[in-house]
PQR file of N, CA, C, O and H, with PARSE charges and radii, in Angstrom:
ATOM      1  N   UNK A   1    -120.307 -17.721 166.957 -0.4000 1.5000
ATOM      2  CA  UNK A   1    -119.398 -18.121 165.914 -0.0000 2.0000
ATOM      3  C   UNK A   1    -118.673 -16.911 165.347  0.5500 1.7000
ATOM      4  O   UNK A   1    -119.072 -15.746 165.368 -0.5500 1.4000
ATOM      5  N   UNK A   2    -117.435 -17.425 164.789 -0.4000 1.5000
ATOM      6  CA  UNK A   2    -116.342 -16.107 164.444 -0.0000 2.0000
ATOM      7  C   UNK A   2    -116.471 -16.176 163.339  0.5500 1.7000
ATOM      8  O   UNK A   2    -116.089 -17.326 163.122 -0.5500 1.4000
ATOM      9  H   UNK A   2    -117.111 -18.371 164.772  0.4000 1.0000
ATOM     10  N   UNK A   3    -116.822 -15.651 162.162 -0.4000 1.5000
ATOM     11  CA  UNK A   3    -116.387 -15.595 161.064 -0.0000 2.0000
ATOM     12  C   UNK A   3    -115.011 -14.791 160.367  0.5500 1.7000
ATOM     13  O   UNK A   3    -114.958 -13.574 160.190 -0.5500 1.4000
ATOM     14  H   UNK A   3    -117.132 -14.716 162.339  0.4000 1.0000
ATOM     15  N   UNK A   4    -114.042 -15.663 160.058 -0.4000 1.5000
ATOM     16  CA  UNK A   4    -112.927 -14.368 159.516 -0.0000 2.0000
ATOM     17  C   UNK A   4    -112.742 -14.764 158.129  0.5500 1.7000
ATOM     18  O   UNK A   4    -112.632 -15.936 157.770 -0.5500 1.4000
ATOM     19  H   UNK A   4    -114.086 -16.651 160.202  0.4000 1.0000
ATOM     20  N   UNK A   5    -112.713 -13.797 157.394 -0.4000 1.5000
ATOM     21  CA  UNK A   5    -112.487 -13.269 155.994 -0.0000 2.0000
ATOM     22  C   UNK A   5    -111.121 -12.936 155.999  0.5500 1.7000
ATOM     23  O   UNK A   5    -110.572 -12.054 156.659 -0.5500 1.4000
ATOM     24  H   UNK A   5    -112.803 -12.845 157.686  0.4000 1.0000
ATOM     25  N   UNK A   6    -110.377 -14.118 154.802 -0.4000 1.5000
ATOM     26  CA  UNK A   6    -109.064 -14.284 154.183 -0.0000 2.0000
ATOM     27  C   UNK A   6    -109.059 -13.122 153.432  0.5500 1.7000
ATOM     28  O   UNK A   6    -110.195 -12.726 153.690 -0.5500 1.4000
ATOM     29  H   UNK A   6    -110.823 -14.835 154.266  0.4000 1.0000
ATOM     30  N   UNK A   7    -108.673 -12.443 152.820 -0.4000 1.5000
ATOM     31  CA  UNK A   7    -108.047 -11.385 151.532 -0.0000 2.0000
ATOM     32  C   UNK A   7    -107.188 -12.295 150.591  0.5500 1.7000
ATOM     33  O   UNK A   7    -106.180 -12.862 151.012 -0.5500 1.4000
ATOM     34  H   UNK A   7    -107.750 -12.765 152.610  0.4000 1.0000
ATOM     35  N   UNK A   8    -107.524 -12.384 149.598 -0.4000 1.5000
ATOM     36  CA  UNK A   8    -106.805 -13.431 148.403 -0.0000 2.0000
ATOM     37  C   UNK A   8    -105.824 -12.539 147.543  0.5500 1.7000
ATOM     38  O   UNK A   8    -106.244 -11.979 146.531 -0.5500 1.4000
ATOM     39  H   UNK A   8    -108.343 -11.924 149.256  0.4000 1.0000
ATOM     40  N   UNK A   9    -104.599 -12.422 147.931 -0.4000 1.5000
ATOM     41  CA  UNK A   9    -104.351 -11.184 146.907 -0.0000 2.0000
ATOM     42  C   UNK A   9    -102.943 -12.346 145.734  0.5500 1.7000
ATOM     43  O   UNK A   9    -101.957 -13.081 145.756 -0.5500 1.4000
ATOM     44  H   UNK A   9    -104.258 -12.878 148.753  0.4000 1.0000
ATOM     45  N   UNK A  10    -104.208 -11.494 144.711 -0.4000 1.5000
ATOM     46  CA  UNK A  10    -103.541 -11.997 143.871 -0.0000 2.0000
ATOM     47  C   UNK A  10    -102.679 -10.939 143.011  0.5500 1.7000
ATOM     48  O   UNK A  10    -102.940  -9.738 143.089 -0.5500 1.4000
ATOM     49  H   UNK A  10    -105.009 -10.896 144.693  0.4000 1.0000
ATOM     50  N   UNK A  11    -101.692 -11.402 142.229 -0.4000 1.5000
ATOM     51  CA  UNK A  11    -100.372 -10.404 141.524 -0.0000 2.0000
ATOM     52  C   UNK A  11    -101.197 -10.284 140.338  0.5500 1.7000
ATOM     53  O   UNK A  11    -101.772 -11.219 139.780 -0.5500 1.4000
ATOM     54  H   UNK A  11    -101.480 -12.377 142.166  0.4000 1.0000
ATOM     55  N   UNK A  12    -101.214  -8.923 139.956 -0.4000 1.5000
ATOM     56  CA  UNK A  12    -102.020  -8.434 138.311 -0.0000 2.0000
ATOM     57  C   UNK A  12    -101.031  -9.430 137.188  0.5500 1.7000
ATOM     58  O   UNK A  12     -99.825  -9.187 137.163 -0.5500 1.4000
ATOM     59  H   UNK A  12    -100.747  -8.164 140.409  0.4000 1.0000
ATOM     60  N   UNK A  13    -101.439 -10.243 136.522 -0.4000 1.5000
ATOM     61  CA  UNK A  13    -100.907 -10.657 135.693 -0.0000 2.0000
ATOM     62  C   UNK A  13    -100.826  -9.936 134.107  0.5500 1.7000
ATOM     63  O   UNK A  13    -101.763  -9.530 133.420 -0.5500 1.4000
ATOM     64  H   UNK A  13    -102.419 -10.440 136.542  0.4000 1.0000
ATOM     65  N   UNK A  14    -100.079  -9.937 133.953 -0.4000 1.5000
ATOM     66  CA  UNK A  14     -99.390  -8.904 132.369 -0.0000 2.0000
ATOM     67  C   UNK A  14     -99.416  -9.885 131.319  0.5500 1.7000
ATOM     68  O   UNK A  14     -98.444 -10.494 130.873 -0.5500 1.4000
ATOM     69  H   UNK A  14     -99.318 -10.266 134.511  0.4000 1.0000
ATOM     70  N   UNK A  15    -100.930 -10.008 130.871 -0.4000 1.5000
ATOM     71  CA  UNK A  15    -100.474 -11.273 129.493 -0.0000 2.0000
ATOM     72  C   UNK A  15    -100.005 -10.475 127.729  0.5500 1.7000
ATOM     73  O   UNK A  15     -99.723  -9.349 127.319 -0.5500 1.4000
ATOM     74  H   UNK A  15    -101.720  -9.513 131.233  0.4000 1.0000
ATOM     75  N   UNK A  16    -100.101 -11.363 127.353 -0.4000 1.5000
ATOM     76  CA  UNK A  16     -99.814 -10.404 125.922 -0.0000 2.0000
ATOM     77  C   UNK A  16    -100.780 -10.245 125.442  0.5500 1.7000
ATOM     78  O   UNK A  16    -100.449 -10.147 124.260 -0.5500 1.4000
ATOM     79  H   UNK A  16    -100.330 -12.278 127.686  0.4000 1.0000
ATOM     80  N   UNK A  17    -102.161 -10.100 125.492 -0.4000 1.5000
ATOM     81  CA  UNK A  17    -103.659  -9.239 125.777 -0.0000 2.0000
ATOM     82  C   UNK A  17    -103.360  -7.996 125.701  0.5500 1.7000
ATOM     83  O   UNK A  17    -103.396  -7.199 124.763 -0.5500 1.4000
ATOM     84  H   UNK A  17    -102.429 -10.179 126.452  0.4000 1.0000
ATOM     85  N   UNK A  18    -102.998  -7.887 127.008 -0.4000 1.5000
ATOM     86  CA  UNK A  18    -103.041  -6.512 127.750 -0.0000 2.0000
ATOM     87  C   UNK A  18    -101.603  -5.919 126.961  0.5500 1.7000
ATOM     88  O   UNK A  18    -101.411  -4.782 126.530 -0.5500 1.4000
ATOM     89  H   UNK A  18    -102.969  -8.535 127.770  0.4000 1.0000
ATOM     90  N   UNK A  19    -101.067  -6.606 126.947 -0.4000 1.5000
ATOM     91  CA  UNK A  19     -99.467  -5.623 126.276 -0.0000 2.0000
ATOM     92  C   UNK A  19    -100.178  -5.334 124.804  0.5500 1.7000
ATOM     93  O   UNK A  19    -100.077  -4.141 124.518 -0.5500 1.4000
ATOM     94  H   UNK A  19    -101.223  -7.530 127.297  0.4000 1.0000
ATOM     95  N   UNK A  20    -100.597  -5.805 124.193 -0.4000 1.5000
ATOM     96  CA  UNK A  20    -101.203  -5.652 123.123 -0.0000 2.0000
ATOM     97  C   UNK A  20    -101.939  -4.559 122.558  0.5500 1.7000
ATOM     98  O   UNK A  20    -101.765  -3.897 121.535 -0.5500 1.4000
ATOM     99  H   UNK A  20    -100.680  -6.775 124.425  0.4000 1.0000
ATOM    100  N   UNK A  21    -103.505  -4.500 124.200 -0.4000 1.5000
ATOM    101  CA  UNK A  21    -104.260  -3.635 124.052 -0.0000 2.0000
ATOM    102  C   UNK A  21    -103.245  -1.936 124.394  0.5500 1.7000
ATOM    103  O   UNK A  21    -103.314  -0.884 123.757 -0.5500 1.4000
ATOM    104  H   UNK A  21    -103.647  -5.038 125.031  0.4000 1.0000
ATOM    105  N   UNK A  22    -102.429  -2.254 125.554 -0.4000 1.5000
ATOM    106  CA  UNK A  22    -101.589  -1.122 125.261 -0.0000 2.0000
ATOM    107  C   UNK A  22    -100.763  -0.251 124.207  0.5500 1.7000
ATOM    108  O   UNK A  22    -100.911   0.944 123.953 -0.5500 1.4000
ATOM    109  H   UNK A  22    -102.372  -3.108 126.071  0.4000 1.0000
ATOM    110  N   UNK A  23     -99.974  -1.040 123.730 -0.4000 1.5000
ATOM    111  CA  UNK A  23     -99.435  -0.806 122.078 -0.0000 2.0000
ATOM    112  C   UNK A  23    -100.470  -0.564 121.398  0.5500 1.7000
ATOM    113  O   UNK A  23    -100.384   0.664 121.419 -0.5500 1.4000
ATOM    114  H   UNK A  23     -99.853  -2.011 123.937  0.4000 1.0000
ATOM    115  N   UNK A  24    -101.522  -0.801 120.721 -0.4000 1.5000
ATOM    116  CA  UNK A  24    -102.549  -0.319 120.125 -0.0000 2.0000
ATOM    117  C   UNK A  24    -102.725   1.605 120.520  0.5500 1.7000
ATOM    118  O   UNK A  24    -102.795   2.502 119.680 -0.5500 1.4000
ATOM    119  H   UNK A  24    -101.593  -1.799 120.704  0.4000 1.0000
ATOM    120  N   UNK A  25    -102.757   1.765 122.137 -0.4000 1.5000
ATOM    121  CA  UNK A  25    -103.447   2.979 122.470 -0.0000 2.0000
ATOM    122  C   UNK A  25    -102.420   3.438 121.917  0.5500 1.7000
ATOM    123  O   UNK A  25    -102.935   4.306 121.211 -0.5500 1.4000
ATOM    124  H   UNK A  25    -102.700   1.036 122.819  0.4000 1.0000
ATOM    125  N   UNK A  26    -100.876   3.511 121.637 -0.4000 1.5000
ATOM    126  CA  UNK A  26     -99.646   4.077 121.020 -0.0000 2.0000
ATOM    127  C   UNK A  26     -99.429   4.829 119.844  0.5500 1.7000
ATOM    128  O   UNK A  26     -99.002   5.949 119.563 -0.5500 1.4000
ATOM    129  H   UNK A  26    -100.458   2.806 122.210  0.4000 1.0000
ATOM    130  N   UNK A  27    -100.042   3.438 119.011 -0.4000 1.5000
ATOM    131  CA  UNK A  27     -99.998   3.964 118.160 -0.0000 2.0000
ATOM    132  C   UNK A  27    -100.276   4.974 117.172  0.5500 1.7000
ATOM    133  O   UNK A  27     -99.454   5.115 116.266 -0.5500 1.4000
ATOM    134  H   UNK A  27    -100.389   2.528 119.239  0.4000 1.0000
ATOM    135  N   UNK A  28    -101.371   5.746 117.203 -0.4000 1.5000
ATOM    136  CA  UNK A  28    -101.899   6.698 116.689 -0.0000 2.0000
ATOM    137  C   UNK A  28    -100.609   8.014 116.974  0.5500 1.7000
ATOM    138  O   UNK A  28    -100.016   8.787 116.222 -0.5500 1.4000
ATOM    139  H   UNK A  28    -102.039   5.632 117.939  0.4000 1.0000
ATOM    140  N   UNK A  29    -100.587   7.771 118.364 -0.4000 1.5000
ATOM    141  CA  UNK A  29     -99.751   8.740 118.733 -0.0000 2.0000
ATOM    142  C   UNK A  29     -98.125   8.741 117.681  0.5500 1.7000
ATOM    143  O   UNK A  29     -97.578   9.674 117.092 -0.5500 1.4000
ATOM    144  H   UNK A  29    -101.068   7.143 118.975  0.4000 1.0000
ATOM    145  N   UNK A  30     -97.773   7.400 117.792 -0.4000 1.5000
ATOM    146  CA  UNK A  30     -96.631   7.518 117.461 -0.0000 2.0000
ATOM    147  C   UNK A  30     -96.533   7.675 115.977  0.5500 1.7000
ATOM    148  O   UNK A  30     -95.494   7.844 115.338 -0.5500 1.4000
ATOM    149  H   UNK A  30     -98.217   6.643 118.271  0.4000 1.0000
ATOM    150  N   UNK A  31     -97.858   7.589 115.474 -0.4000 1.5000
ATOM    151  CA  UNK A  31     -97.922   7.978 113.974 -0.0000 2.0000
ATOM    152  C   UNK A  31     -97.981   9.305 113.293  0.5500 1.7000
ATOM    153  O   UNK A  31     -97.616   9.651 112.170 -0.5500 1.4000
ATOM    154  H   UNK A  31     -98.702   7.452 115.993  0.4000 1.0000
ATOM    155  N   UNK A  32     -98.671  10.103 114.506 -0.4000 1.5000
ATOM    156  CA  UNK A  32     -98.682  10.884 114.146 -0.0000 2.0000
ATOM    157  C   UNK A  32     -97.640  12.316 114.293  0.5500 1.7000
ATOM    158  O   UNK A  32     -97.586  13.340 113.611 -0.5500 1.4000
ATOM    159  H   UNK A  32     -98.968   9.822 115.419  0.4000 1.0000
ATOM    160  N   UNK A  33     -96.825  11.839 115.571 -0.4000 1.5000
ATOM    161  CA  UNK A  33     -94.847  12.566 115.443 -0.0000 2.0000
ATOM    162  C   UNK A  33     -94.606  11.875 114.297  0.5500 1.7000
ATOM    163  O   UNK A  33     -94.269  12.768 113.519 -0.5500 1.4000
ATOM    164  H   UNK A  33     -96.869  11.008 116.125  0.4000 1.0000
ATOM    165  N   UNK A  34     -94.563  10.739 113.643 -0.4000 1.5000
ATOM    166  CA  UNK A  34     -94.170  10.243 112.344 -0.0000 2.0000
ATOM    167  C   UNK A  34     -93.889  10.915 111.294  0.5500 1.7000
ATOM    168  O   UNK A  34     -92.836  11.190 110.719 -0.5500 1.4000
ATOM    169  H   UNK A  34     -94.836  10.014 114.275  0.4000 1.0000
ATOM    170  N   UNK A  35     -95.793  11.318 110.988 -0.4000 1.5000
ATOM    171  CA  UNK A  35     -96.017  12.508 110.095 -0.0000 2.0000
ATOM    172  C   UNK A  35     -95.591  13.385 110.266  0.5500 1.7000
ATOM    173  O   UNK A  35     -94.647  13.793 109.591 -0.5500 1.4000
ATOM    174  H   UNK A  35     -96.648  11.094 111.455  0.4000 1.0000
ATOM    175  N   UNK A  36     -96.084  13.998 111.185 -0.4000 1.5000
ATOM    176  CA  UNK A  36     -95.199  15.499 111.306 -0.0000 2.0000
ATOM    177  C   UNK A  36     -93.739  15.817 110.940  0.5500 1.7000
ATOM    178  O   UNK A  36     -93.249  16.506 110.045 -0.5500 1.4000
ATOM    179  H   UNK A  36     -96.851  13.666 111.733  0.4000 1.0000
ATOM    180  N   UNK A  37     -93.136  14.979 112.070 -0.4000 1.5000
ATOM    181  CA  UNK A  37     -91.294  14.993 111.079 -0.0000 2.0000
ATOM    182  C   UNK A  37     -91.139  14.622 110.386  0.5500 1.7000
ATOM    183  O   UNK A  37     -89.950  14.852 110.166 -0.5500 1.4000
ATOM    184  H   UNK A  37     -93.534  14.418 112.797  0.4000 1.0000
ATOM    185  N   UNK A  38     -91.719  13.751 109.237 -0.4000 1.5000
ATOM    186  CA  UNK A  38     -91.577  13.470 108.186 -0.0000 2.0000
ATOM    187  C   UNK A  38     -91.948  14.619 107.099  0.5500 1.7000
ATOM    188  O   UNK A  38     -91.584  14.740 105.930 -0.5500 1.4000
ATOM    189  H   UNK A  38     -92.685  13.565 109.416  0.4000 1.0000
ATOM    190  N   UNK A  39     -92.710  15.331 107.813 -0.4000 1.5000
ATOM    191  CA  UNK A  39     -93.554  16.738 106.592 -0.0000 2.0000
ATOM    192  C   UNK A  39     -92.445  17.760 106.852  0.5500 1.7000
ATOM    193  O   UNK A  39     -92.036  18.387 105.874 -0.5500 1.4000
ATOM    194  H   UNK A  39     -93.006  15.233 108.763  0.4000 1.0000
ATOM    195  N   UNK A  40     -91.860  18.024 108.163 -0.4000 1.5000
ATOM    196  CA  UNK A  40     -91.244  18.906 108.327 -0.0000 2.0000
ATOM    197  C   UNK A  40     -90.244  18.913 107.386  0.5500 1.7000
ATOM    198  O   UNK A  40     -89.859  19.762 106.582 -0.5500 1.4000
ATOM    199  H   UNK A  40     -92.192  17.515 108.957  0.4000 1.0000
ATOM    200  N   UNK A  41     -89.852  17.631 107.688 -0.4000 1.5000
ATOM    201  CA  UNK A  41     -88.383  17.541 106.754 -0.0000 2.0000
ATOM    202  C   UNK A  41     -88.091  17.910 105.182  0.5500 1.7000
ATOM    203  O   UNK A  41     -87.118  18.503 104.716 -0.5500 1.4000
ATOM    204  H   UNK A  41     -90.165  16.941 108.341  0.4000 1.0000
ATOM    205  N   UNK A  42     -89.160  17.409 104.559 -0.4000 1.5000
ATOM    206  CA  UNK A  42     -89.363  17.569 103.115 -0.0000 2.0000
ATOM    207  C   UNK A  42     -90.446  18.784 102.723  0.5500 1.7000
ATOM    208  O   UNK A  42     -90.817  18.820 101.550 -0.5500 1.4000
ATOM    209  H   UNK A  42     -89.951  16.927 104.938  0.4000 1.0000
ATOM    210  N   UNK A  43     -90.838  19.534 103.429 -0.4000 1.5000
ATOM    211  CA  UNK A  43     -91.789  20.624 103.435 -0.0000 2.0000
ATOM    212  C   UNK A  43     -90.678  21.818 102.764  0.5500 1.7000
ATOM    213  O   UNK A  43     -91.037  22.812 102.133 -0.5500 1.4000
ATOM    214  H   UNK A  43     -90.536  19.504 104.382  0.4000 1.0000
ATOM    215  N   UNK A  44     -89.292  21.446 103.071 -0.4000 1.5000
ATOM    216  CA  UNK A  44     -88.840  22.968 102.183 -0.0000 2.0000
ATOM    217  C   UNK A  44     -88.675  22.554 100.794  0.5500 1.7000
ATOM    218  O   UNK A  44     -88.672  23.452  99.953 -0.5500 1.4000
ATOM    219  H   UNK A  44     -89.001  20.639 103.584  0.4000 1.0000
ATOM    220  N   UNK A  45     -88.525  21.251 100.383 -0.4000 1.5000
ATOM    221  CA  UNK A  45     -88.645  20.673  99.175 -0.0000 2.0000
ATOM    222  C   UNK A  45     -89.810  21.081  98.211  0.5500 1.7000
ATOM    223  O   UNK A  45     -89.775  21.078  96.981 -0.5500 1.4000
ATOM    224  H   UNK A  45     -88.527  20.521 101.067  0.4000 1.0000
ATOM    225  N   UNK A  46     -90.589  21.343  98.824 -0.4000 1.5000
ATOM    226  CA  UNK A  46     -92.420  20.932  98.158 -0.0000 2.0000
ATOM    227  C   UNK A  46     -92.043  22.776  98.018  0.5500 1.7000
ATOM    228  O   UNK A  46     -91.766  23.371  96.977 -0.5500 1.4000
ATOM    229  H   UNK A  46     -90.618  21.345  99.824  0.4000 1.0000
ATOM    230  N   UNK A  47     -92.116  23.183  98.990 -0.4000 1.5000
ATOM    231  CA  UNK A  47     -92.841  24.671  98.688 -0.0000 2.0000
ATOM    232  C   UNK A  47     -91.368  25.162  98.178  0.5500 1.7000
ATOM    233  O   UNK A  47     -91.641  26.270  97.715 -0.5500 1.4000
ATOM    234  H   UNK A  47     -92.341  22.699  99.836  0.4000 1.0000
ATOM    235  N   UNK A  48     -90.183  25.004  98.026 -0.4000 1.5000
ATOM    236  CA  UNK A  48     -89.287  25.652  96.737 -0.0000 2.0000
ATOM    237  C   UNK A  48     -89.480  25.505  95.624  0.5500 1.7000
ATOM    238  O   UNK A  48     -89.319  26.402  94.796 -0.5500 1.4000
ATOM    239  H   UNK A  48     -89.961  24.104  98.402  0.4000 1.0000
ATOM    240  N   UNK A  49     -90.059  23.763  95.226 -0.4000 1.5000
ATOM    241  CA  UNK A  49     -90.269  23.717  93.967 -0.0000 2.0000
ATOM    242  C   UNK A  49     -91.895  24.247  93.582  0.5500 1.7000
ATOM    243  O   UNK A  49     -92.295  24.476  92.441 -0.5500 1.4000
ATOM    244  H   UNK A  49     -90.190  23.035  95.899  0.4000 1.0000
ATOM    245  N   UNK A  50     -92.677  24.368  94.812 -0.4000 1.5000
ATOM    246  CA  UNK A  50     -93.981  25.018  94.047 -0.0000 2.0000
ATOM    247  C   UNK A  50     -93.691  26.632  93.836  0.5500 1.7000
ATOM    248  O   UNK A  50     -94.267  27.149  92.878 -0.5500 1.4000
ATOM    249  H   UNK A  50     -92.352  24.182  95.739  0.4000 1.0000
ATOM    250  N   UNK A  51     -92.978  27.335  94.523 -0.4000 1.5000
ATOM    251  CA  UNK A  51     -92.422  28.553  94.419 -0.0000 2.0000
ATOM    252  C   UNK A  51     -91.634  28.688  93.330  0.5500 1.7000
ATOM    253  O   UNK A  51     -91.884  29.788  92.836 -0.5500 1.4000
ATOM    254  H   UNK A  51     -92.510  26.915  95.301  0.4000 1.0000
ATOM    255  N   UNK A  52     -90.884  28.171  92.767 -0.4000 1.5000
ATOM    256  CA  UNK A  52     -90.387  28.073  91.275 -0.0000 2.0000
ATOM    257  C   UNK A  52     -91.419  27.671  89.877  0.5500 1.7000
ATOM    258  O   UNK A  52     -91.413  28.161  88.748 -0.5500 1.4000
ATOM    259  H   UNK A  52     -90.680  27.278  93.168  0.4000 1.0000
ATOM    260  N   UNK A  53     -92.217  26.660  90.426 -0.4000 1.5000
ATOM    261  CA  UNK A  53     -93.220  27.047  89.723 -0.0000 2.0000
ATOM    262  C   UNK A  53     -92.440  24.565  88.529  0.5500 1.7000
ATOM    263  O   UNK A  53     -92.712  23.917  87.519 -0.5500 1.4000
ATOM    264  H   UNK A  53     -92.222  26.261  91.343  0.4000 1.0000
ATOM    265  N   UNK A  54     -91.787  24.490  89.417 -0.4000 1.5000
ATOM    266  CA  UNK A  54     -91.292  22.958  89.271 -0.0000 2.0000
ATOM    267  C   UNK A  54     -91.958  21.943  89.869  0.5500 1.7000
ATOM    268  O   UNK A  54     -91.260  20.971  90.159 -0.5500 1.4000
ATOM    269  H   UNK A  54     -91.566  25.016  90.238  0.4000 1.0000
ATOM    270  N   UNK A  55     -93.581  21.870  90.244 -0.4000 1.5000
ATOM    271  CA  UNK A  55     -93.920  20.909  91.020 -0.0000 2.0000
ATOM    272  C   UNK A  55     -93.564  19.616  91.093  0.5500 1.7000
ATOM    273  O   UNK A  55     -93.573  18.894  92.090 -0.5500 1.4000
ATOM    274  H   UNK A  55     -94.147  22.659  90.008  0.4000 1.0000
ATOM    275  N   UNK A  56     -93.039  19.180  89.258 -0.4000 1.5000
ATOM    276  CA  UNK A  56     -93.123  17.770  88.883 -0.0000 2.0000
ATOM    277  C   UNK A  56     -91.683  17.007  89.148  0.5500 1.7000
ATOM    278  O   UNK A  56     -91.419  15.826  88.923 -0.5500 1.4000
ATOM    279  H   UNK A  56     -93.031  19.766  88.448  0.4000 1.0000
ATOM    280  N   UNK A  57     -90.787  18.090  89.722 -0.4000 1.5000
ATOM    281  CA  UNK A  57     -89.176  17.436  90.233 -0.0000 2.0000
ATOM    282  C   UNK A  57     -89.375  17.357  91.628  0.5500 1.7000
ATOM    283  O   UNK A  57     -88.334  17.351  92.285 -0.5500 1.4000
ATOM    284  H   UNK A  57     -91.001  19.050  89.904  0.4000 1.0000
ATOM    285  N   UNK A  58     -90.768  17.277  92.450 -0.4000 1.5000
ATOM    286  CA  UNK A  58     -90.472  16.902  93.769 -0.0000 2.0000
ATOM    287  C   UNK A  58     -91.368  15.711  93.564  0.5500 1.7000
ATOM    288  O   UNK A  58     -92.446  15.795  92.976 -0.5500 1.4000
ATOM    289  H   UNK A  58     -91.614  17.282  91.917  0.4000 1.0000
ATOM    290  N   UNK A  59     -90.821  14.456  94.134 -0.4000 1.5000
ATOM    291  CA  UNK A  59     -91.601  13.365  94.367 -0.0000 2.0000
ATOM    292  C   UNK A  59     -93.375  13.357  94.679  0.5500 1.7000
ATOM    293  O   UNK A  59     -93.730  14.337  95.333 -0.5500 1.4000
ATOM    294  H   UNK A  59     -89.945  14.387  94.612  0.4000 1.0000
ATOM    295  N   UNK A  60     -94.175  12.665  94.405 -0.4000 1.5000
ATOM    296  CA  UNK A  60     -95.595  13.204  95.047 -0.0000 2.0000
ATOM    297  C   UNK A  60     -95.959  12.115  96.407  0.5500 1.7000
ATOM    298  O   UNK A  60     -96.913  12.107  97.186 -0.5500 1.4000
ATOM    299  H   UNK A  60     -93.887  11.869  93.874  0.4000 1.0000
ATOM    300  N   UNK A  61     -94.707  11.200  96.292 -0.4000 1.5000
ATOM    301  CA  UNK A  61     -95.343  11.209  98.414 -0.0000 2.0000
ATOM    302  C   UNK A  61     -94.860  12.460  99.054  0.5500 1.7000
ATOM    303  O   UNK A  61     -95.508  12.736 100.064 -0.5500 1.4000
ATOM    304  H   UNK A  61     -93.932  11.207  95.660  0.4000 1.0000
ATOM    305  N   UNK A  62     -93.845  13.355  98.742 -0.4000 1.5000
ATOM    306  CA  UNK A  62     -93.797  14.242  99.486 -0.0000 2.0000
ATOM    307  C   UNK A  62     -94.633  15.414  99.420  0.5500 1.7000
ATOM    308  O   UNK A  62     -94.985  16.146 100.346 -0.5500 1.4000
ATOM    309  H   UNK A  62     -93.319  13.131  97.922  0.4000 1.0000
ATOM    310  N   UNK A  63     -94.813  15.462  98.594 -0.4000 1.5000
ATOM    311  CA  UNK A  63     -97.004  15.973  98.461 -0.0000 2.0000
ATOM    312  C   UNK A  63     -97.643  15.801  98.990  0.5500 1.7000
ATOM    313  O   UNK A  63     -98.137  16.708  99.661 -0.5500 1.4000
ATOM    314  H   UNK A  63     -94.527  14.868  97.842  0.4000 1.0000
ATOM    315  N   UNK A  64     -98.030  14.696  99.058 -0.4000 1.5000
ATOM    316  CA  UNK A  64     -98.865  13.831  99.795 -0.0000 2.0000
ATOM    317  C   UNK A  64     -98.482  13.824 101.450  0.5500 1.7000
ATOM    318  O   UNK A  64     -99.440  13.726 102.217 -0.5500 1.4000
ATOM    319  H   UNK A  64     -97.629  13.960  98.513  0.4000 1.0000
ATOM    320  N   UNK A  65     -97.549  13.893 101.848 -0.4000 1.5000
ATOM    321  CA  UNK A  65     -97.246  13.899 102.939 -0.0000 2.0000
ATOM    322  C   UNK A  65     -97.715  15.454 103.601  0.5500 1.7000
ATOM    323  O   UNK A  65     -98.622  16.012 104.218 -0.5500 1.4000
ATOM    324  H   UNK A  65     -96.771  13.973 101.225  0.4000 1.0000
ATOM    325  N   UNK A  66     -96.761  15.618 103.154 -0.4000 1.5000
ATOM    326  CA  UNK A  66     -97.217  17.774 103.495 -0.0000 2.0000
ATOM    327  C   UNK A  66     -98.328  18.256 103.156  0.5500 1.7000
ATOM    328  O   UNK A  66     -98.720  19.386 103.449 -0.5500 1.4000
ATOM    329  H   UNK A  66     -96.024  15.165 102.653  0.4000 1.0000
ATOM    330  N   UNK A  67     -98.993  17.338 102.432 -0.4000 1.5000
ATOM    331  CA  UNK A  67    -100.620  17.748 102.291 -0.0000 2.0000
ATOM    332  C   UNK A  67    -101.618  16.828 103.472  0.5500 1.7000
ATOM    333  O   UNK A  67    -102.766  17.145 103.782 -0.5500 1.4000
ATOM    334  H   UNK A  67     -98.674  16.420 102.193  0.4000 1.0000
ATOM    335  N   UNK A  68    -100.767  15.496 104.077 -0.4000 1.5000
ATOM    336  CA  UNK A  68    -101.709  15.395 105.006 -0.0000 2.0000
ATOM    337  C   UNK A  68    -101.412  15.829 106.162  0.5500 1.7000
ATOM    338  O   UNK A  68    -102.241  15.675 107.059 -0.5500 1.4000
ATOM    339  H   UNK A  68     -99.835  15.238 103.825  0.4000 1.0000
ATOM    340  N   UNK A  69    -100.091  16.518 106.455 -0.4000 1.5000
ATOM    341  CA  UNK A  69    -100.492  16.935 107.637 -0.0000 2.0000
ATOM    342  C   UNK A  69    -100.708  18.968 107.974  0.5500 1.7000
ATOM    343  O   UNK A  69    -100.134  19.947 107.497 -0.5500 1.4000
ATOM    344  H   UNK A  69     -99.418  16.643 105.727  0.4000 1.0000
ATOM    345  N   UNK A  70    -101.818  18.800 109.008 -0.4000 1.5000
ATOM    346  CA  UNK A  70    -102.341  19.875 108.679 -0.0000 2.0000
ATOM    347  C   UNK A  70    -101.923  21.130 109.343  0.5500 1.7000
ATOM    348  O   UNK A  70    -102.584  22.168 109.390 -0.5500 1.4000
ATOM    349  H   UNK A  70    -102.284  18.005 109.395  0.4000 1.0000
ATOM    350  N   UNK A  71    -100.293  20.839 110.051 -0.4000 1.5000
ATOM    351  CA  UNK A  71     -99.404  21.788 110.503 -0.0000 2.0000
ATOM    352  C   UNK A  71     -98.878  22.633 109.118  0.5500 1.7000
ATOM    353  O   UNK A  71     -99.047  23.852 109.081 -0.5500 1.4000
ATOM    354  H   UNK A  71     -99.756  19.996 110.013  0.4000 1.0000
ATOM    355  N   UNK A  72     -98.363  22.063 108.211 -0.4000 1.5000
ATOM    356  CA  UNK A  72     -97.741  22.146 107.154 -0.0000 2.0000
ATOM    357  C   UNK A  72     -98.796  22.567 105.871  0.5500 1.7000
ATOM    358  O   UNK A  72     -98.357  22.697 104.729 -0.5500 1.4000
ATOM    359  H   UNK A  72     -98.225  21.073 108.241  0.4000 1.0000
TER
END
């Protein structure tokens, strides 16, 4: 007796699961170029007015910002 073995090939299906679980791995990443150009930008703001000695005329998310990231 012959035995022959079919191969079933099936097409990877792409549900919105998987697109999902992908976008997830993203995000961190894309949060964190976020921060960064976001600190960059307002980082000469923060340290002119702490260099003048004016902390309270710069907004404090932009404090907050340039204080969380730890390039800046």
């Amino acid at each position: 007796m012959e035995k022959t073995t079919e191969t079933l090939e099936q097409q990877p299906k792409l549900t919105w699961g998987i697109l999902a679980f992908a976008g997830m791995l993203f995000v961190p990443f894309v949060a964190a170029i976020v921060i960064y150009i976001g600190a960059f930008v307002v980082s000469g703001d923060v340290y002119a007015a702490e260099a003048s000695g004016q902390d309270g005329d710069v907004a404090s998310w932009k404090h907050s910002l340039v204080g969380v990231c730890p390039l800046h």
